[in-house]
C-alpha positions in Angstrom: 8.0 63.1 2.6 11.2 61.3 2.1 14.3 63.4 2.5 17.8 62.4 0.8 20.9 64.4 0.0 22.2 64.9 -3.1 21.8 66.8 -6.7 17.8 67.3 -7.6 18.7 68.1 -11.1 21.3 65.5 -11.4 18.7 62.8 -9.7 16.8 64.1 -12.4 18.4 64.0 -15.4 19.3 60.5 -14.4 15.5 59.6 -13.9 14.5 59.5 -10.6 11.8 62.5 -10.8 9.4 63.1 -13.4 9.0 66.4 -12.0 10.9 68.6 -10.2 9.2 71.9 -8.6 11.7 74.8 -7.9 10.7 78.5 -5.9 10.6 81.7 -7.9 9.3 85.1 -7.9 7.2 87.0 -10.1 9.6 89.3 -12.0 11.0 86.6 -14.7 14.3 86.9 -13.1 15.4 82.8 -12.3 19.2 84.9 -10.9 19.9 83.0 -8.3 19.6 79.8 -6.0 18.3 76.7 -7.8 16.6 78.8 -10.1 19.7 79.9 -11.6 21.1 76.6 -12.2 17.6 75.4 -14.1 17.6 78.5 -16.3 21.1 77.1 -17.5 20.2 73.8 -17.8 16.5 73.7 -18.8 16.2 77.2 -20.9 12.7 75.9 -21.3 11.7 76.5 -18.2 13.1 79.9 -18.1 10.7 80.2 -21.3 8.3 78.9 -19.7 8.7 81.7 -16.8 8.8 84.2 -19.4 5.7 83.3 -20.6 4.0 85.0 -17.6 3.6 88.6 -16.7 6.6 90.1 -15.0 6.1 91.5 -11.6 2.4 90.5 -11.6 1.9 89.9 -8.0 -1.2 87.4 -9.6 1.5 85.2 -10.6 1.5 84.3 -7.0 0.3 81.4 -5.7 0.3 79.5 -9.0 2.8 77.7 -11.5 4.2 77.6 -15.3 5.9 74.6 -16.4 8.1 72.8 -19.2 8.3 69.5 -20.5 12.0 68.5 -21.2 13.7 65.5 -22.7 17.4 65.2 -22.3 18.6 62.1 -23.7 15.2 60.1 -23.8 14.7 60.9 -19.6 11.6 63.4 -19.9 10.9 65.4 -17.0 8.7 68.4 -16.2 9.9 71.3 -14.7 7.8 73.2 -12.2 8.2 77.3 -11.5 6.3 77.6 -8.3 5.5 81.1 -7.9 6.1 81.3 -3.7 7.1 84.9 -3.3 6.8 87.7 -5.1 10.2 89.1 -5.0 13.8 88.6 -4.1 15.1 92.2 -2.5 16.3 93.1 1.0 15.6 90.6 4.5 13.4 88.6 6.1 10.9 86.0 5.1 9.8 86.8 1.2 8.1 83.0 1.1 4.3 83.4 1.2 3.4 80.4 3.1 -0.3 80.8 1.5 1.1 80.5 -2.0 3.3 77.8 -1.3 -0.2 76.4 -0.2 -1.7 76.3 -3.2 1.0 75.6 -5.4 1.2 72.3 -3.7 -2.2 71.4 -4.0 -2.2 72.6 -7.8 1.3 70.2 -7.9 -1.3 67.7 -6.8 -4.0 67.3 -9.0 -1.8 68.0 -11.8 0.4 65.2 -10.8 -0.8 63.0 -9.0 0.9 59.6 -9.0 4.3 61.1 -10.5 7.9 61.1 -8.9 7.6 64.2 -7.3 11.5 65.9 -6.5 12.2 69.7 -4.4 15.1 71.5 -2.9 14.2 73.4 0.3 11.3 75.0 -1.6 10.6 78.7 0.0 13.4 78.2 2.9 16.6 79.0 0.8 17.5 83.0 -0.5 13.4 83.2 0.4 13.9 82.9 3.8 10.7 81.0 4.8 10.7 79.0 7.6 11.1 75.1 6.8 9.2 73.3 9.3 6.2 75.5 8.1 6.9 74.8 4.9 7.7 71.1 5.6 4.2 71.0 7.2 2.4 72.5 4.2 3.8 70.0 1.8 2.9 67.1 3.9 -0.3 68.4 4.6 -1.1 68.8 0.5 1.0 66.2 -0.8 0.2 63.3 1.5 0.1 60.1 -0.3 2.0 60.9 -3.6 5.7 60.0 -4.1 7.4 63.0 -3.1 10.9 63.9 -2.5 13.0 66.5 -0.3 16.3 66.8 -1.9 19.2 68.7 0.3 21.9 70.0 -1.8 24.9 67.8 -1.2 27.3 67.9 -4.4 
């Protein structure tokens, strides 16, 4: 895992990802966090979100996604599906979903410029050297990259 600072969709839209995987729930919401700020800027991934059942605790565990082109950079834009919702306190990251999303981010893209904010440790309250453990574990050797928020 490399780990920079800095603006993943920014570093995106200027071509350093060709796909960026961002935590939601299972209720079609994208309100707050990261999620927010992709449902403004990439409305196709919010589509893409909508796509799937709302509240369908299936959902978890799994992904919907949405090819974008802004200004001839293409990226895809990953809704991982790593907790089913975003009420009260505590840890609302499922570790197991988080899992299997990155092994699914795996075969589906291998050999891509992989980008992610603190996936599952944020508003989900997950714990991030878990986390950090399961992405290593299930992305080990493709390019992938931690991006802390730094405007």
């Amino acid at each position: 895992m490399k780990k920079i600072q800095g603006d993943l969709l920014k570093l995106a839209l200027a071509g350093e990802f060709d796909v960026i995987v961002h935590g939601c729930n299972c209720h079609c919401t994208m309100g707050a966090g990261i999620a927010k700020s992709i449902k403004s800027l990439f409305p196709e991934a919010y589509e893409a979100d909508c796509q799937t059942k709302k509240g369908d605790r299936e959902k978890l565990g799994t992904i919907s996604q949405a090819s974008v082109n802004r200004d001839g950079t293409k990226l895809t834009i990953v809704n991982a599906y790593t907790q089913f919702h975003w009420r009260g306190t505590g840890v609302k990251a499922d570790y197991n979903a988080i899992r299997s999303i990155m092994r699914a981010i795996k075969n589906s893209y291998h050999g891509w410029r992989i980008g992610y904010p603190l996936i599952g440790a944020g508003l989900a309250g997950g714990d991030w050297p878990i986390i950090e453990e399961i992405i290593n574990e299930e992305l080990d050797g493709e390019d992938h990259t931690l991006v802390k928020y730094h405007p």
